[in-house]
C-alpha positions in Angstrom: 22.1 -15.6 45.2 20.2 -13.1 42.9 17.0 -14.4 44.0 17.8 -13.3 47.5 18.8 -10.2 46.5 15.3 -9.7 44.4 13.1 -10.9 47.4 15.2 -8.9 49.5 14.6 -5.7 47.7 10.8 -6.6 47.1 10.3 -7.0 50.8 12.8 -4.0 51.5 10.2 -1.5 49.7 7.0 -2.8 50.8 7.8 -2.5 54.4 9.6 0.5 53.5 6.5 1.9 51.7 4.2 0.7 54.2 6.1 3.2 56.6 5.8 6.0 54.5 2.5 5.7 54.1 1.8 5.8 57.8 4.1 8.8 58.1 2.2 10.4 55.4 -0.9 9.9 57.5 0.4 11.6 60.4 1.7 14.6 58.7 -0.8 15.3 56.8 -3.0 15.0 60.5 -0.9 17.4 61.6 -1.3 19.7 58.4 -5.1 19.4 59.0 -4.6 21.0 62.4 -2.0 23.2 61.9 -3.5 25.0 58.7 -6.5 27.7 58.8 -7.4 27.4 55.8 -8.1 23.2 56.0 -11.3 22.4 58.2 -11.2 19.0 58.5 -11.4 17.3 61.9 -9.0 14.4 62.6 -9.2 11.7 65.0 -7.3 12.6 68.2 -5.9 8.8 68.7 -4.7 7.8 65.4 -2.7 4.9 66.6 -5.5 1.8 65.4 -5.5 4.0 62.2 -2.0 4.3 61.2 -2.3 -0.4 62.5 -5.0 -0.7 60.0 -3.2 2.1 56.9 0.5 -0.5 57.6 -2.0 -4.1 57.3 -3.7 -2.7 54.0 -0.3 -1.9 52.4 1.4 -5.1 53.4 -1.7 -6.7 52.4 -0.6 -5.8 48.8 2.9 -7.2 49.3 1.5 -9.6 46.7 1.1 -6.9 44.1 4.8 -6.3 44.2 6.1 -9.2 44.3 4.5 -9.8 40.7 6.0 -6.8 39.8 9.2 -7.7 41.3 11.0 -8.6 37.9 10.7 -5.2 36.5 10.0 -3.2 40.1 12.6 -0.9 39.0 11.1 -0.2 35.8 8.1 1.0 36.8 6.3 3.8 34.9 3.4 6.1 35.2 0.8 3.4 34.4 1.9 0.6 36.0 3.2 3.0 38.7 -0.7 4.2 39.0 -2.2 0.7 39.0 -0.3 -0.5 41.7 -0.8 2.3 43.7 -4.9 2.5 43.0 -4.8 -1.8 44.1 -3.0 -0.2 47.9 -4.7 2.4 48.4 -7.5 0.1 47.6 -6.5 -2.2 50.4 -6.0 0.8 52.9 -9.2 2.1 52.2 -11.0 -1.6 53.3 -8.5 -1.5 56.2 -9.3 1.6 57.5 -13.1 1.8 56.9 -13.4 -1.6 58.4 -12.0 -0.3 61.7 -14.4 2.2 61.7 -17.0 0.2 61.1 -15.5 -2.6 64.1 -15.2 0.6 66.4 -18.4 2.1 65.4 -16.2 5.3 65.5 -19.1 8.1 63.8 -17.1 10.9 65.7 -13.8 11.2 62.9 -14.6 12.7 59.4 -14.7 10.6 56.6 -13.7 13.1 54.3 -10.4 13.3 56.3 -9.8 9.7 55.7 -10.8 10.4 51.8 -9.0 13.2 51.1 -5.7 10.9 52.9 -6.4 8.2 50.4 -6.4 10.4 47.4 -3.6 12.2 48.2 -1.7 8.6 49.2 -2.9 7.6 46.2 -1.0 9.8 44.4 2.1 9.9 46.1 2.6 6.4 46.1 2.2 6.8 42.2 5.4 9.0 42.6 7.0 7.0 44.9 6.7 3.5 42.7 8.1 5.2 39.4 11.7 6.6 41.4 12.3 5.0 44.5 12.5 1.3 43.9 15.3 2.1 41.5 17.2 4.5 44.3 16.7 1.6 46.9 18.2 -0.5 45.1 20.9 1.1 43.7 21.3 2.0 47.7 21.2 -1.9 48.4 23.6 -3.2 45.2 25.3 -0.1 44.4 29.8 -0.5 43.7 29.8 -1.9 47.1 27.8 -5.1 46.1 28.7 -5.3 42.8 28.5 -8.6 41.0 31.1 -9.2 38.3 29.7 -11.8 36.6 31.5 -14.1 33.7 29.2 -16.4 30.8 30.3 -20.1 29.9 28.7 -21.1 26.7 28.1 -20.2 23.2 27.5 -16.9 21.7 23.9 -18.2 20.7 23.1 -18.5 24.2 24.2 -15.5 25.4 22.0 -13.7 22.9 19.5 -15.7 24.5 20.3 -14.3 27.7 20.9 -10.6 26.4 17.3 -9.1 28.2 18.2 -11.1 31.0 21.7 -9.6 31.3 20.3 -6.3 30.4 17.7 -5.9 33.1 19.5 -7.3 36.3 22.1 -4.4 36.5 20.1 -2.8 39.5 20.9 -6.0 41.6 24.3 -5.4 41.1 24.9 -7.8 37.9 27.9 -6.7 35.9 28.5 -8.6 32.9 32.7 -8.7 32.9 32.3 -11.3 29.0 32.3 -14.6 27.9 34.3 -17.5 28.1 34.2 -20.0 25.0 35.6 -22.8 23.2 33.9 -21.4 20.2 34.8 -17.6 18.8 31.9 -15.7 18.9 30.4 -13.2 16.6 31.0 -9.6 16.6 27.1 -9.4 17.5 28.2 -11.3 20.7 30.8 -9.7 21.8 28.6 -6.9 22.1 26.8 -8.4 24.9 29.9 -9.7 26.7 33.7 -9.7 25.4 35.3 -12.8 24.6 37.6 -13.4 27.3 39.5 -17.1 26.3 38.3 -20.4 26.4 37.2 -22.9 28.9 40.7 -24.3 29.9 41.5 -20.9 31.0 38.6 -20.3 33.3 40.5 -20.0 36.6 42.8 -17.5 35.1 39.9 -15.6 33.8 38.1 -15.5 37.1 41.3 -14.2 38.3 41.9 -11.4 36.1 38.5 -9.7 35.6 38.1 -10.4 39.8 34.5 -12.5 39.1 32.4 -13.3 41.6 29.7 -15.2 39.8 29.9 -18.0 36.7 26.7 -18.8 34.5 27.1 -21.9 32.6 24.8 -20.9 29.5 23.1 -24.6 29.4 23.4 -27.6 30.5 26.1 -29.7 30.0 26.0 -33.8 28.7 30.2 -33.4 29.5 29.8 -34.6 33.4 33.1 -34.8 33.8 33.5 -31.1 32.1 31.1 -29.7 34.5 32.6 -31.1 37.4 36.0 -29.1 36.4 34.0 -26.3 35.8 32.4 -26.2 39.2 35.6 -27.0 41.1 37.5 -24.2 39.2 34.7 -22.1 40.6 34.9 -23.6 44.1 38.3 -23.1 44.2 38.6 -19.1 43.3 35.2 -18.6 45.7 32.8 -18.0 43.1 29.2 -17.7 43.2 28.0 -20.9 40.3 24.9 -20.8 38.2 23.6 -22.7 35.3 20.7 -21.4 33.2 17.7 -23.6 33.2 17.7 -24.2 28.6 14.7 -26.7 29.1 12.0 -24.1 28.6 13.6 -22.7 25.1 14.1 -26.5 24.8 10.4 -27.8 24.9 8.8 -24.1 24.0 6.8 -24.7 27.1 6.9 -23.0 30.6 8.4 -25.9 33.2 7.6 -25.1 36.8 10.0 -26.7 39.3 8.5 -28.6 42.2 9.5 -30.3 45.2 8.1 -32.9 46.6 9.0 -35.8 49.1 12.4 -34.8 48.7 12.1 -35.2 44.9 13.2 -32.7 42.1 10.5 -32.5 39.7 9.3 -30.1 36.7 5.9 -29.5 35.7 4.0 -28.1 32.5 1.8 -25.7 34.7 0.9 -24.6 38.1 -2.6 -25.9 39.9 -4.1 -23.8 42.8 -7.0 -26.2 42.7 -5.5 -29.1 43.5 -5.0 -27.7 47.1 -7.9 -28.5 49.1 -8.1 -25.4 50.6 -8.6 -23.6 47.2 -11.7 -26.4 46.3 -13.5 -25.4 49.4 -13.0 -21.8 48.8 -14.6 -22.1 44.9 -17.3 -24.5 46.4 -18.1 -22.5 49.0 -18.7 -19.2 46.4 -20.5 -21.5 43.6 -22.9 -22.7 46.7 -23.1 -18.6 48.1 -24.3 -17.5 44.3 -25.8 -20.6 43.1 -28.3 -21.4 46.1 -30.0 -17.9 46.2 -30.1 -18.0 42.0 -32.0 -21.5 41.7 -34.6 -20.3 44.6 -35.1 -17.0 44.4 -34.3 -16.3 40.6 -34.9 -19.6 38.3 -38.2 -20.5 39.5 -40.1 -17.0 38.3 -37.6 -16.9 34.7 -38.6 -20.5 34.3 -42.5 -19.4 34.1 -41.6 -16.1 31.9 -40.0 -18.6 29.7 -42.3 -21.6 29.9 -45.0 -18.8 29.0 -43.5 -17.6 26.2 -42.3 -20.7 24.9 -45.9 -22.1 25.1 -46.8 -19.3 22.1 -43.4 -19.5 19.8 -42.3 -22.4 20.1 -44.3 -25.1 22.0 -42.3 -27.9 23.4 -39.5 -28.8 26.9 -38.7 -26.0 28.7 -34.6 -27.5 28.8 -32.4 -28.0 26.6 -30.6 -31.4 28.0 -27.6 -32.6 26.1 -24.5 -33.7 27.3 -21.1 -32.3 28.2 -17.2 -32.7 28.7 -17.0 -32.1 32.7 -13.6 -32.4 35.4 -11.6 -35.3 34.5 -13.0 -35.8 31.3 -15.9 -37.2 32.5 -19.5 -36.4 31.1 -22.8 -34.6 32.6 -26.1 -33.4 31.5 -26.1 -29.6 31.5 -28.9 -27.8 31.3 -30.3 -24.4 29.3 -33.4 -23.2 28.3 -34.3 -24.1 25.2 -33.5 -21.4 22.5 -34.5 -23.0 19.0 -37.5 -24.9 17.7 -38.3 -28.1 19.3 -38.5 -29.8 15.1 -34.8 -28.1 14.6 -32.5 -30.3 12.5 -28.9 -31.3 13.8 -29.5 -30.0 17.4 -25.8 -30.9 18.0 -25.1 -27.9 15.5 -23.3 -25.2 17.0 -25.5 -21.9 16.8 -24.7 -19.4 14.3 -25.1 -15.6 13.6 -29.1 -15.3 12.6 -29.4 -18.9 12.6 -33.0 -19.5 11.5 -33.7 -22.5 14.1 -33.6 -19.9 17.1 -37.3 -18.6 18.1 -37.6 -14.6 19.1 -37.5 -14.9 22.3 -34.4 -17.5 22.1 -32.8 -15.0 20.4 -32.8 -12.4 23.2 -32.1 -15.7 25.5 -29.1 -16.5 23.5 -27.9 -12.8 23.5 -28.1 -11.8 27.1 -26.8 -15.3 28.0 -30.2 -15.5 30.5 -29.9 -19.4 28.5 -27.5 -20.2 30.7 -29.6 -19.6 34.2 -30.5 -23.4 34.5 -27.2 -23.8 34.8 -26.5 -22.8 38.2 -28.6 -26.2 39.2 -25.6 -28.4 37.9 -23.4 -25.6 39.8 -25.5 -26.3 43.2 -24.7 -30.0 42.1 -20.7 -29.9 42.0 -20.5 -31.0 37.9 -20.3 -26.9 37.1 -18.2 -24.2 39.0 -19.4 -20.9 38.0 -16.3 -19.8 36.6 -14.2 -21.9 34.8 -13.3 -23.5 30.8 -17.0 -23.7 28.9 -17.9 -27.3 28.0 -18.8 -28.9 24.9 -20.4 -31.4 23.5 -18.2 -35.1 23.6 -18.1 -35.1 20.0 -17.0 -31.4 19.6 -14.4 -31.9 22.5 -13.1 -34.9 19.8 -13.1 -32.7 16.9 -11.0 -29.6 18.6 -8.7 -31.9 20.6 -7.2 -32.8 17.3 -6.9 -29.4 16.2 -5.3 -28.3 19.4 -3.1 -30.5 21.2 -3.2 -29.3 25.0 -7.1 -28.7 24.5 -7.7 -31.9 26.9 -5.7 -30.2 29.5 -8.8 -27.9 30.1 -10.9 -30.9 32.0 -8.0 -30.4 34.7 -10.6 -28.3 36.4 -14.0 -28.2 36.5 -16.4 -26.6 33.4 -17.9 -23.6 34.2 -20.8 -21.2 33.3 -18.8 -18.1 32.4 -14.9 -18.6 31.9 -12.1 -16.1 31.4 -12.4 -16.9 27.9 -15.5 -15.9 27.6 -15.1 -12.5 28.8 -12.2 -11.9 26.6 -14.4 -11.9 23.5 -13.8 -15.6 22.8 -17.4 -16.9 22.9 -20.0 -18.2 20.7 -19.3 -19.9 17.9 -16.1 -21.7 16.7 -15.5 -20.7 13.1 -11.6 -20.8 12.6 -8.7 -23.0 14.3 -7.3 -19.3 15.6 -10.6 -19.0 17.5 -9.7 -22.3 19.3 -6.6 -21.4 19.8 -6.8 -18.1 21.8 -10.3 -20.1 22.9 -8.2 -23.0 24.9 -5.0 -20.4 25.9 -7.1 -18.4 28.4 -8.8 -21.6 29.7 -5.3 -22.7 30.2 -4.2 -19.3 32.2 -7.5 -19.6 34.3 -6.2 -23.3 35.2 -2.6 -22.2 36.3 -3.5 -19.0 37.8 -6.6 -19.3 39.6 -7.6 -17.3 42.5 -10.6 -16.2 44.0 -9.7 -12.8 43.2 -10.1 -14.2 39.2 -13.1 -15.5 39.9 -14.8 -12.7 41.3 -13.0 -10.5 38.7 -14.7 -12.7 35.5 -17.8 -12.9 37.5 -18.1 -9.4 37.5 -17.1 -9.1 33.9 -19.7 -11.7 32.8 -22.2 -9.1 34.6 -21.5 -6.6 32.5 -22.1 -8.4 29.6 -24.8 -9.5 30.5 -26.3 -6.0 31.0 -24.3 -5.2 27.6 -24.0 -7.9 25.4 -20.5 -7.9 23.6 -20.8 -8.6 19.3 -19.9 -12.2 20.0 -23.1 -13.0 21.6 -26.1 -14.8 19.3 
């Protein structure tokens, strides 16, 4: 199957670069040592070390595989950014069994110096070699002719597909049709007769793979089709249409035994992923509402006593998990007389008071909320909430907006530090608004988590325009 092949080559260059890059760790120990010139002092055993450089680079197996589809496409940037994300790994390995060893004998800049120059021969290595391995692994040996049922519409559908699967040995031999295709078609894959003459086809142009376009409603079609297949030894796929079908990703799943497809992946249904975001909202959030709240809560209180006199929080509440409802916190930013509280803020909006302002524009307005984090209705990352009646008004603007309350509501979201914040002006806001909610929901990790945390640190030492 081409999958295999895919996986196979993924895994074949990992392992294969892991290698190299404990080679390139002994030869360049032995440059160290054999060259005047260099002065730097390598360790005498390097055996743990070249352990710990292997176990950083298969660390970042994961890195690849993403890349996988276009693995042999890779060029300098994405080339360098995969690269920087190993060496990354290698580094923490490497350092971390110093640390373990409390080894304060071997030179750090040896192991610097390594990484940088790893670093930038993996760079190297990513842009030719996957593309030689492959062509090694699938070259006229392991070709694939492969022959296309289906109309010349779906082929074109197909075309990038086709076009981009040549390194795995794909060979497009043409089409087989009961309706004549267009000359645009033909381009792709020549018409080679129609379905009653499949087995003579297969025959002639000696394939060794059919791909049925798209589902058939024929049964009793199909079934011919796959016997004829069967019969000559052919490898027999049929292109999943429902996607182009529904204009919505379907993710297959299995479960009990049961074939089922889904609108969207959820890491946080597994309970192991919960514990793992509790366990960080509880690390951050504990040390905030002791340590941090209780002296910004005076500042504030103080302040608020001269501008604005009135409840230190803002109370009001908010779409949570489930679609159920909390109170959320936040300091108060406007006058306590303010008309239509339930307003969303604006730019120079004169109910906010000067120091509300600077609250508002650092997002230090938010702080309180890390009590409702402590209490399991916030995460610290995740889709913003809003009021009940708001969540009303832009669930009829955009459909899948609900789908949001899948997870829990957080204080910063990967919206948010993708410029969508603030206020809602426009149905376009909304919309690019709920689609990064709905990536954080399908593609969570704790990686992303710590990666928007981060972010929302930054912009919180620089606020971006969208902050008011």
């Amino acid at each position: 199957m081409i999958a295999n092949r895919q996986q196979g080559l993924v895994n074949a260059y990992a392992f294969i670069a892991a290698l190299i890059a404990v080679a390139f760790l002994l030869i360049y120990k032995a440059l160290c040592e054999s060259t005047p010139w260099i002065r730097l002092s390598a360790p005498e055993n390097l055996t743990p070390y070249c352990m710990a450089v292997f176990v950083g680079m298969m660390i970042s197996v994961g890195r690849i595989r993403k890349r996988g589809y276009s693995l042999h496409l890779m060029g300098w940037f994405e080339g360098t950014n995969l690269a920087l994300r190993q060496v990354f790994h290698v580094s923490g390995c490497l350092f971390g069994l110093m640390f373990v060893l409390k080894d304060h004998a071997n030179s750090r800049l040896f192991f610097g110096t390594y990484l940088l120059f790893l670093g930038i021969y993996l760079t190297q290595l990513h842009r030719v070699f996957p593309a030689k391995l492959a062509n090694w692994f699938f070259g006229s040996s392991s070709r694939m002719p492969t022959l296309f049922i289906g109309s010349g519409t779906d082929l074109f559908d197909l075309d990038d597909w086709i076009s981009n699967r040549g390194h795995l040995g794909i060979h497009s031999v043409g089409l087989v049709s009961d309706e004549p295709p267009t000359r645009a078609d033909t381009a792709i894959a020549p018409y080679l007769g129609n379905v009653a003459q499949l087995r003579e086809v297969i025959r002639s142009a000696q394939v060794r793979q059919v791909v049925l376009l798209k589902w058939m409603a024929d049964t009793e079609a199909l079934e011919r089709i796959i016997k004829d297949c069967e019969a000559e030894g052919c490898r027999f796929l049929i292109h999943n249409d429902l996607q182009s079908r529904f204009a919505r990703p379907l993710i297959p799943i299995k479960e009990g035994g049961r074939d089922f497809l889904s609108l969207k992946e959820e890491p946080l249904e597994d309970p192991v992923n919960q514990a793992t975001k509790r366990f960080m909202d509880i690390a951050i959030s504990l040390p905030v509402v002791l340590l941090v709240l209780p002296p910004l809560c005076l500042f504030v209180w103080v302040v608020q006593c001269i501008q604005a006199p009135g409840p230190l929080f803002f109370v009001r509440p908010r779409g949570g998990k489930n679609r159920s409802e909390f109170n959320m916190l936040k300091f108060r930013s406007m006058y306590v007389s303010s008309r239509n509280v339930n307003q969303q803020a604006t730019s120079n909006d004169d109910r906010v008071y000067p120091l509300g302002r600077f609250l508002r524009k650092s997002s230090l307005d938010e702080f309180p909320q890390f009590v409702n984090v402590l209490f399991g209705e916030m995460s610290l990352v995740g889709p913003r909430p809003h009021l009940p009646q708001h969540d009303t008004e832009f669930s009829l603007i955009n459909n899948a907006y609900r789908v949001r309350a899948l997870v829990k509501p957080g204080i910063t979201g990967l919206a948010q530090v993708n410029g969508y914040r603030g206020e809602i002006t426009e149905p376009e806001k909304l919309h690019r608004r709920v689609h990064w909610d709905l990536v954080y929901v399908s593609e969570w990790s704790l990686g992303l988590d710590l990666h928007i945390v981060l972010r929302t640190v930054m912009q919180v030492v620089k606020p971006p325009p969208a902050a008011y």
